[in-house]
N, C-alpha and C positions, 0 to 999 in steps of 0.2 A: 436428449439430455438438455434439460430448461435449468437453470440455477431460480428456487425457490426465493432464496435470500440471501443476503450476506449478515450471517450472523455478528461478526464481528472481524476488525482487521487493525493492524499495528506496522505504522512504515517506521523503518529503523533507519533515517538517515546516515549513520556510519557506516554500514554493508549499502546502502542504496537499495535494500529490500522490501517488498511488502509479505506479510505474513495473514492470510486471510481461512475465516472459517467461514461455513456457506450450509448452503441446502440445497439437493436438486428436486424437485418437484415429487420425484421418487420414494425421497427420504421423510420417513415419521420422525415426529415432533423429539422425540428422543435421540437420535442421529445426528450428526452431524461430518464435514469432509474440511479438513485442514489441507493448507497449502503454501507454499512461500515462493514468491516470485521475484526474481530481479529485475530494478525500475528501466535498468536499459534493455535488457529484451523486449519489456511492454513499450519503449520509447519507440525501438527498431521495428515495431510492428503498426508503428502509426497514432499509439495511444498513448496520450498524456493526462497519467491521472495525480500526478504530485504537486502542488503549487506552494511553495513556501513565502506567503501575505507579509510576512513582519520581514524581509532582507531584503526586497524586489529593489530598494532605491538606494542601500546600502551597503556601503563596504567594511566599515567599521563602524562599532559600537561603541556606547562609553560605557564603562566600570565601573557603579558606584561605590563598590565595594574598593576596589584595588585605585579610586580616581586617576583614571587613567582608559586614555583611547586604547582598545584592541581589536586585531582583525576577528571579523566578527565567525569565522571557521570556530576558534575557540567556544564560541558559544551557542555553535548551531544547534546543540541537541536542547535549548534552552526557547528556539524558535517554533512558533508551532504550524503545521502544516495540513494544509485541506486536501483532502482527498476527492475525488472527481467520482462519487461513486457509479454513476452510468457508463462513464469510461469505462471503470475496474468491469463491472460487469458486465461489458459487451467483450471486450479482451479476454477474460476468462471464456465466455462463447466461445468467440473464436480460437482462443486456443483447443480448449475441450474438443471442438469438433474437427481442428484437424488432428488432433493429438490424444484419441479417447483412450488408448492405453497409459496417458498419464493421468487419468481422473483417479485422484486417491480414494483407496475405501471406505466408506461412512466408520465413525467410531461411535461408540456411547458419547453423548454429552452428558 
């Protein structure tokens, strides 16, 4: 079990989720395997693939709109976040291989 690619992926900082589509080397060009993983299992297993760039030094933000300082939780899903894609996919390995009864089944793309 090789993960071809990660076709596409979407972190939901509200849930602390990642939601990932992939390829296993397996899989024709028409296929594809969805999947959703929570950031702290992937955390608890050694792997850090979330880095939120625009909050690293801040606690609050200012409002232009409302002028006015706010905590900046308000306005995380407005923050944008990098993804470690080597990480995601060495975690997805290792999870797949100790856990190959959770590899979801290929669907139509």
């Amino acid at each position: 079990m090789n993960i071809k690619e990660l076709v596409e992926y979407y972190y939901n900082p509200k849930s602390k989720t990642i939601s990932v589509t992939f390829r296993l080397e397996d899989d024709d060009d028409d296929h594809v395997r969805v999947d959703e993983f929570e950031i702290k299992h992937i955390e608890k297993s050694g792997y850090y693939i979330v880095e939120n760039y625009e909050s690293d030094d801040l606690n609050f933000v200012f409002d232009d709109d409302f002028n006015e300082v706010r905590d900046e939780e308000i306005f995380e899903e407005e923050f944008e976040y990098e993804i470690e894609e080597n990480e995601l996919l060495s975690y997805m390995s290792e999870f797949y291989t100790k856990n190959p009864k959770k590899l979801p089944n290929s669907i139509i793309f």
